[in-house]
C-alpha positions in Angstrom: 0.0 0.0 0.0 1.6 3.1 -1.1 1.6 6.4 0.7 -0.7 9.2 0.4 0.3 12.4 -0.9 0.5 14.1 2.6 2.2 11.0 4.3 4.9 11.4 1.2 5.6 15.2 1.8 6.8 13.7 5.7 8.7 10.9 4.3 10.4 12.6 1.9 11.5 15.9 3.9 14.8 15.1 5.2 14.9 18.0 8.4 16.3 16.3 11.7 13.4 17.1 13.6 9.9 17.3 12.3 6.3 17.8 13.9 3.0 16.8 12.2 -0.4 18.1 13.4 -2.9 15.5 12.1 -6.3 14.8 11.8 -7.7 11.4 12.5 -7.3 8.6 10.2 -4.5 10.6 9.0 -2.7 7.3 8.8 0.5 8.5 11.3 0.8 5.0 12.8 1.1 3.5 9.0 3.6 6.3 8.5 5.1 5.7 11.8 5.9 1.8 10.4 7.4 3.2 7.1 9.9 5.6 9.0 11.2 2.9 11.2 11.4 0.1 8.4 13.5 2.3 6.0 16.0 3.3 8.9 16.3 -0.5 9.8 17.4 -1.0 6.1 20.9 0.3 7.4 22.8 -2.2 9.7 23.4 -1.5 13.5 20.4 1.4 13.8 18.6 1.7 16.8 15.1 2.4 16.5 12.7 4.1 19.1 8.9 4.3 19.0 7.5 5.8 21.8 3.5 6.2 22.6 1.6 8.0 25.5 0.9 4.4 27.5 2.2 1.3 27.4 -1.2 -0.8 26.2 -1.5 2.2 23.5 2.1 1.5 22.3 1.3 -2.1 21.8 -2.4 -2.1 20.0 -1.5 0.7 17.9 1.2 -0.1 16.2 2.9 -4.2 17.5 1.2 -6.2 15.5 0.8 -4.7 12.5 4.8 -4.1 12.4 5.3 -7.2 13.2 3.7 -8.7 10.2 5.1 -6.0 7.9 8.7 -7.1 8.8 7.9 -10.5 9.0 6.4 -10.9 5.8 9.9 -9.1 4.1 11.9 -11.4 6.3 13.4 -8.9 8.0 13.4 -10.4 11.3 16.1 -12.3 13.5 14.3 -12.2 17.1 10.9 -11.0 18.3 11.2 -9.9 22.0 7.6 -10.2 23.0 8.1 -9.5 26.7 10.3 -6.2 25.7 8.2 -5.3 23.2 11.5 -5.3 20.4 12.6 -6.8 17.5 16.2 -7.8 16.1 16.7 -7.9 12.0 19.2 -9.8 10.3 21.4 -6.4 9.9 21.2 -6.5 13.4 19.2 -3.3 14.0 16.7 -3.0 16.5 13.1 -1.5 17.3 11.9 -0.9 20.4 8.5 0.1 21.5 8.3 2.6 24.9 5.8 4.7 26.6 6.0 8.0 28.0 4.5 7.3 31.1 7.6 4.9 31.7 10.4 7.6 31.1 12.8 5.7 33.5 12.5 2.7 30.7 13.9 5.1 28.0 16.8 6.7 30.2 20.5 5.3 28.8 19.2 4.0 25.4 21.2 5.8 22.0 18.7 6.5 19.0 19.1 6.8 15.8 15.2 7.5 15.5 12.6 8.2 17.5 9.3 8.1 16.9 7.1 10.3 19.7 3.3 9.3 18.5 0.0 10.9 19.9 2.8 13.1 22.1 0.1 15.8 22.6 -0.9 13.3 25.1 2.2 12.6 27.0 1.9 12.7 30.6 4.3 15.6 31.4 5.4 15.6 27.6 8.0 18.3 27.7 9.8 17.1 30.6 9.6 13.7 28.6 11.0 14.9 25.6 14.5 17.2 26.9 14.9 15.4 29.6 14.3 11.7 28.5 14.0 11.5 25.0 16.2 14.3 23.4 19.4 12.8 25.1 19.0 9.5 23.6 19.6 11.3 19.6 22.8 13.0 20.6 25.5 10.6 20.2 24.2 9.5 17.3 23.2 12.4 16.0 19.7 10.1 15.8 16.3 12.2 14.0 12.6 12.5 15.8 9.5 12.3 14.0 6.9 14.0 15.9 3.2 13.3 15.5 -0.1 13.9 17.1 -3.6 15.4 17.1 -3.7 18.4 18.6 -4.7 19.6 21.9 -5.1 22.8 22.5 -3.0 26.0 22.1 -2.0 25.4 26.0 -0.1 22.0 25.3 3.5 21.1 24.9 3.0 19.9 21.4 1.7 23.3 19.9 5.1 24.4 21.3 6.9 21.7 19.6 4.9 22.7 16.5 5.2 26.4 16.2 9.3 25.7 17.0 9.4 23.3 13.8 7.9 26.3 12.2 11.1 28.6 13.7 14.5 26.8 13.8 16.7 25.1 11.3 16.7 21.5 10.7 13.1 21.5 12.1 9.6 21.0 9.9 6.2 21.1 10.5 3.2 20.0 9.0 -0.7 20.5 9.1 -3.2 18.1 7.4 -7.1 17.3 7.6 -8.7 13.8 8.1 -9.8 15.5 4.2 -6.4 15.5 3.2 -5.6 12.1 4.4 -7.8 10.2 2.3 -8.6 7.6 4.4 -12.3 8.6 5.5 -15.0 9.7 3.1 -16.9 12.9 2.4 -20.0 11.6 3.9 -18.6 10.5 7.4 -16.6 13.9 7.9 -20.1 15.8 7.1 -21.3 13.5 9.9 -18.7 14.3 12.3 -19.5 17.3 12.1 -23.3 16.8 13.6 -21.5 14.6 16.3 -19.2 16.6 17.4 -19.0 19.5 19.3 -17.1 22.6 17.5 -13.8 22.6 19.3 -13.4 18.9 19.3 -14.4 18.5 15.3 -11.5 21.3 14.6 -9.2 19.7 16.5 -9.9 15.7 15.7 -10.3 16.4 11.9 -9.0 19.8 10.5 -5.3 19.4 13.3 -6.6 22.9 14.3 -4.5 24.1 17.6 -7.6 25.4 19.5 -7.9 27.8 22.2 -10.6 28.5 24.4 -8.5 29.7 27.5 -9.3 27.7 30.4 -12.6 27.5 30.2 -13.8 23.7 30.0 -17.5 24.4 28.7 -16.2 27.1 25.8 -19.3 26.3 23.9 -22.1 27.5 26.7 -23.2 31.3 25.5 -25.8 33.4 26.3 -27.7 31.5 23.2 -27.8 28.0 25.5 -30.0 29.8 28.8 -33.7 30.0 28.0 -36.8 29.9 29.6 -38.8 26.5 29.7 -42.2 27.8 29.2 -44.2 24.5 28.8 -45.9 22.1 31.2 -43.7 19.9 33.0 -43.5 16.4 31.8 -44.6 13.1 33.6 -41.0 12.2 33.1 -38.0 13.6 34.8 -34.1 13.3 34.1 -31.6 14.3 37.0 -28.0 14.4 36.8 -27.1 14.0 40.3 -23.1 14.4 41.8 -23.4 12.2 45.4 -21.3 14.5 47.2 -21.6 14.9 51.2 -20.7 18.3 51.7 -22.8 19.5 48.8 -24.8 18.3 46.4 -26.9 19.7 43.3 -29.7 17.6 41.5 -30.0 19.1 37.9 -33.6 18.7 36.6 -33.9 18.1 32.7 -36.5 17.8 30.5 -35.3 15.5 27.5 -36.3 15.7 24.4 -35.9 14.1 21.0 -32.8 15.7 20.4 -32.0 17.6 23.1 -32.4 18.4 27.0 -33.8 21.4 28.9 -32.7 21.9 32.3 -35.7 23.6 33.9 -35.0 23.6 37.9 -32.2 22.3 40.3 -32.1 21.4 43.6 -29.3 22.5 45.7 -28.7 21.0 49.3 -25.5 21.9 51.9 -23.7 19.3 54.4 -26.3 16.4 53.0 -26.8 12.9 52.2 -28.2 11.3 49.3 -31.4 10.7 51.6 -31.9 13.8 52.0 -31.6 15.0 48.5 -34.2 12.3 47.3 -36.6 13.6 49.6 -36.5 17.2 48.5 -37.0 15.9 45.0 -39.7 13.7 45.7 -41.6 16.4 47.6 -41.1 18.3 44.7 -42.0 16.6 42.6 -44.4 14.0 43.6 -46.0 11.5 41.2 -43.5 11.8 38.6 -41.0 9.3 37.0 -37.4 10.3 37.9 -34.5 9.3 36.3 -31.3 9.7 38.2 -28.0 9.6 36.4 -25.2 9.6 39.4 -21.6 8.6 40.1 -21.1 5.0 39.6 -18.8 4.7 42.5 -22.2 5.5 44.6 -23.1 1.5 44.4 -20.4 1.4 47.2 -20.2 4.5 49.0 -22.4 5.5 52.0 -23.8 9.0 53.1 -26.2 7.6 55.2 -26.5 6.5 58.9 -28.1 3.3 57.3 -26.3 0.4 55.7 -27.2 1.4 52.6 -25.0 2.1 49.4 -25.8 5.8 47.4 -27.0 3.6 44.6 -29.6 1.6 46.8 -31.1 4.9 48.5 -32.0 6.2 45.2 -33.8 3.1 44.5 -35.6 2.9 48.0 -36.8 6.3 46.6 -38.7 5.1 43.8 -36.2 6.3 41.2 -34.6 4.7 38.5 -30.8 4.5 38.5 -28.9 4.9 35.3 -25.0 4.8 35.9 -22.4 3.2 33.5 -20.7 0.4 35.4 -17.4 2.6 35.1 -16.6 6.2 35.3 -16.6 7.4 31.6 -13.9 9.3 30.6 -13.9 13.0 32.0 -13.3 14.3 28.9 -15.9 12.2 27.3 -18.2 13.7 29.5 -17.3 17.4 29.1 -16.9 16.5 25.1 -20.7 15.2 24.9 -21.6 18.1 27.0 -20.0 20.8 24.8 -21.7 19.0 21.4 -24.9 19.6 23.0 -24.3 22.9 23.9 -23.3 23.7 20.6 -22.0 21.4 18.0 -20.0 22.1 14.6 -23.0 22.6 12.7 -23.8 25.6 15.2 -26.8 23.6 16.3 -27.4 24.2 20.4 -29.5 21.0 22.1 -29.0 21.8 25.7 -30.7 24.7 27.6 -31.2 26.4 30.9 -34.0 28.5 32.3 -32.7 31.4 34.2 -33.5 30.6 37.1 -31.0 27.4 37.5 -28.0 30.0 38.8 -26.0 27.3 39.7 -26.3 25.6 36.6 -25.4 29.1 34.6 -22.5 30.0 36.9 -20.9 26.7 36.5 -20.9 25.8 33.0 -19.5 29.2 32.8 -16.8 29.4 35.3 -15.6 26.1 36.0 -11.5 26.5 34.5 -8.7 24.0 33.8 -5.9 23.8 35.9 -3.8 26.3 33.8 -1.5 24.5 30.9 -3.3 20.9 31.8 -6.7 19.2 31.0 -7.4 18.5 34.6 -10.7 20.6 35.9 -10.4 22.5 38.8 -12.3 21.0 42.1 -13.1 23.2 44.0 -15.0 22.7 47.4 -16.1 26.6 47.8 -17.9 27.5 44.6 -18.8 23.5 43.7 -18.9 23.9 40.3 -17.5 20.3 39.7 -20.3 19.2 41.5 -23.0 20.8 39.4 -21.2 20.1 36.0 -20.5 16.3 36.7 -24.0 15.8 37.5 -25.0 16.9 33.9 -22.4 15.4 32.4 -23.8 12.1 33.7 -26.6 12.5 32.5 -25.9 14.0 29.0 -22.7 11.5 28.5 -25.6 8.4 29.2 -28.7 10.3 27.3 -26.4 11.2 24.0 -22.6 9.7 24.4 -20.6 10.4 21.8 -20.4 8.5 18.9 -17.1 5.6 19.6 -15.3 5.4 16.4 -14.5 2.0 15.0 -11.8 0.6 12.8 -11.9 -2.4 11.2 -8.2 -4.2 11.2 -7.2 -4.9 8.0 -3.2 -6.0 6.8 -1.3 -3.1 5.4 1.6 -3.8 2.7 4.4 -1.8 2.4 6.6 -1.3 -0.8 10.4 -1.8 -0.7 13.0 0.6 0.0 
């Protein structure tokens, strides 16, 4: 399988260092396989690829290099255990990750390849104080390659420098430009996802939004509801002891409302149940909560969070694992607006708490971890609706089918 035009313009450019914002499908990790087979052509190179994890290192990229080096007969040794192979010219790749830095410390390079690095736990400490020693007595090269995330991460650094210094490159290309996904699934991306994330997953667009985590809540998203309450309630729920805010939706077919919350200090889950009921007696409540609550107690009684919502007459809908927080703050921001400028969650103005914490809640500056904050709570109030939009509308999980790659000789 040849390469595609964008995947040639890398190959070919012959700078030291180069970065490569790409979109998904993009086809880095078939790139990734092409870089390290032709410098194993030469005898005695060694050969670094490096992912943000361990398990991603190995189902990304393992097996299908494997059977691409295999099937050119290539191979003296597979090191399963190490994750390395040995070739009959006697050089050697190694797969590493960059949550294991002390594994890479002491190695020489004559490549590296840093995949998905925007994602690198404490990825510019990883790269000059890990990785960039391992290329200098061999004068080794570093491909660079990632999605993007965000103007605030190390990459974007790494990105704008190629852009700066000699012997350094950088490139930009769309999931478009790849060629690997068709017209008709990037148009329905675009419905999918949320603004930010669509720019940054398909067109490699650096975004910035400051710190903000819910950029895509305006003035726009808060509106009255104005219509007669339902016989069905949703309630995204955070079981928190010291505080804890029940977010009241309406759902529709495509969207949610939220047209009340309830908002109780130093608490329990019993107590919060109550208020609701009394509230709102005679209706169906959904409550979408913390899945940790089917072990944790804020009750005098032996009773887990999960089975005092039941007792209630509620129905519990919790995932059997936390979803990812970014998952959640990723469905949230496609409902508040996605790419297509289409807004599908609401607030009435009354729900202050609601309003002030979509608005205010910040990342911790230069990371993607959310502030918690006990004071002001808005963690509490914004992982209560993202339980409940993540369950109601999760984003769509992208699937690949595995299929054999060739690659030509060199």
């Amino acid at each position: 399988m040849p390469l595609s035009k964008p995947q040639q313009q890398i190959f070919d450019d012959e700078s030291r260092f180069r970065v490569v914002s790409g979109g998904r499908r993009l086809g880095k990790s078939f790139l990734s396989i092409w870089e390290m087979a032709r410098a194993a052509t030469q005898p005695n190179q060694k050969i670094m690829y490096v992912g943000p994890s361990y398990r991603q290192s190995k189902s990304v990229i393992w097996e299908d290099l494997k059977h691409q080096l295999i099937s050119k007969r290539w191979v003296k040794k597979v090191n399963e255990s190490e994750l390395s192979i040995t070739l009959i010219n006697n050089s050697t790749i190694t797969l590493r990750s960059a949550d294991a830095g002390d594994s890479i410390r002491g190695i020489s390079c004559d490549l590296v390849i840093c995949d998905e690095c925007a994602f690198f736990p404490d990825g510019a400490n990883v790269w000059t104080n890990i990785i960039r020693p391992t290329l200098s007595d061999r004068q080794g090269k570093a491909l660079f390659i990632s999605t993007p995330q965000g103007m605030g991460n190390w990459f974007y650094d790494l990105w704008q420098q190629g852009n700066t210094l000699d012997d350094w490159s950088s490139y930009q290309f769309t999931t478009a430009e790849g060629g690997n996904v068709s017209p008709e699934e990037i148009e329905a991306a675009k419905r999918d996802l949320d603004t930010k994330t669509y720019l940054q997953e398909y067109e490699a667009s650096f975004q910035s939004s400051g710190n903000v985590i819910y950029y895509a809540f305006k003035p726009d998203n808060i509106r009255k509801f104005d219509q007669e309450i339902p016989n069905q309630l949703h309630v995204g729920l955070d079981l928190n002891v010291s505080k804890m805010t029940a977010v009241v939706f309406v759902k529709y077919t495509d969207g949610l409302h939220i047209m009340d919350e309830v908002v109780l200090r130093n608490t329990n889950t019993d107590e919060i149940c109550q208020a609701l009921r009394e509230k709102y007696p005679g209706k169906k409540i959904y409550i979408y909560a913390d899945p940790a609550g089917k072990q944790r107690r804020t009750s005098a009684r032996d009773n887990t969070d999960h089975t005092i919502i039941t007792q209630w007459g509620m129905e519990l809908r919790s995932p059997r694992a936390h979803p990812l927080v970014k998952d959640r703050i990723n469905a949230v921001n496609r409902l508040l607006c996605n790419a297509d400028e289409q807004r599908h969650l609401f607030v009435d103005p009354k729900c202050k708490e609601s309003i002030e914490s979509l608005s205010k809640q910040q990342y911790k500056p230069g990371t993607s971890i959310p502030i918690k904050d006990a004071e002001f709570g808005y963690d509490g109030v914004n992982d209560g609706i993202g339980y409940a939009v993540s369950f109601l509308y999760p984003l769509r999980k992208e699937y690949t089918q595995r299929t054999a790659k060739v690659f030509g000789a060199f």
